[in-house]
Residue, then its C-alpha position, 0 to 999 in steps of 0.5 A: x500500500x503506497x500510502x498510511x492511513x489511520x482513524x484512532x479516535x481516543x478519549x483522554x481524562x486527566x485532572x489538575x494536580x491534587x484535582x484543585x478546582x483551577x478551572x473557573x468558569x471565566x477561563x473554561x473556554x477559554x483553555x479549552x480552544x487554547x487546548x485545540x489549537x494545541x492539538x490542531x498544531x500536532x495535525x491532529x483533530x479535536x472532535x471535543x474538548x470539555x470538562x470542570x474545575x478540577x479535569x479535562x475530557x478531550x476526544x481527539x482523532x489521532x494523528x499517525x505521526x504523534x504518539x499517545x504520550x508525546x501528544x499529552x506531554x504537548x498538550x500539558x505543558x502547553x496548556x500549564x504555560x498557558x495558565x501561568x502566562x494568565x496568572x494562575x502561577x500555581x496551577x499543574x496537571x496531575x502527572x497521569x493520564x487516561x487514554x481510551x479508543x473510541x470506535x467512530x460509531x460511538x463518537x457522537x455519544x463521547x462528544x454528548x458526554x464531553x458537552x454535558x460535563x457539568x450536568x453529570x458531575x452533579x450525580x458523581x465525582x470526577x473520582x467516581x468517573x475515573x474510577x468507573x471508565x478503568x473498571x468499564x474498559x478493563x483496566x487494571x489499577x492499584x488504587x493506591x496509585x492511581x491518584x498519587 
């Protein structure tokens, strides 16, 4: 086959350090285009950025050329210095993150759950979320760690 070809669509969580609740409502927005243009830079594709004070759900179409971890490296480092530049001077992600595939019949739904962020999380914790994809993905985990 002369050319590659790739349609890996991946929804990734990942929390501010300690889950503060750094994310306002003023700067929402804001950060989550400032978080697309990082992923457009990478040739990538934000089908959906969203979240609340204290996370972030992103469901990007994956470029072939970019890896899993370096575009999250991209994407955190990028965003943290963002955030200083807009004077939150003690703001960081947490270390970690989740990646989870999602086939393209199910992008409209990933897309409706990433927009309705703030309704869902008053039935259930961003802690309770987290915990809740690991188990329905299969994912294994110390929970010992997994908000270390």
């Amino acid at each position: 086959m002369p050319q590659s070809l790739s349609a890996v669509n991946i929804h990734f969580v990942f929390s501010t350090k300690d889950r503060a609740p750094f994310i306002t409502d003023s700067i929402a927005s804001e950060l989550h285009g400032y978080i697309g243009g990082i992923i457009r830079a990478e040739k990538c594709v934000p089908l959906a950025v969203g979240g609340t004070a204290d996370h972030v759900h992103l469901l990007i179409s994956i470029a072939r050329e970019i890896s899993l971890a370096e575009l999250m490296r991209v994407i955190k480092s990028g965003s943290s210095k963002w955030m200083h530049e807009k004077g939150l001077r003690d703001f960081a992600w947490q270390s970690g993150y989740a990646a989870f595939s999602v086939s393209q019949s199910n992008v409209g739904s990933v897309r409706s759950y990433i927009a309705n962020q703030a309704q869902h999380h008053r039935q259930m914790s961003f802690g309770e979320e987290y915990l809740l994809f690991l188990q329905r993905h299969g994912v294994e985990y110390d929970e010992r760690y997994v908000w270390g």
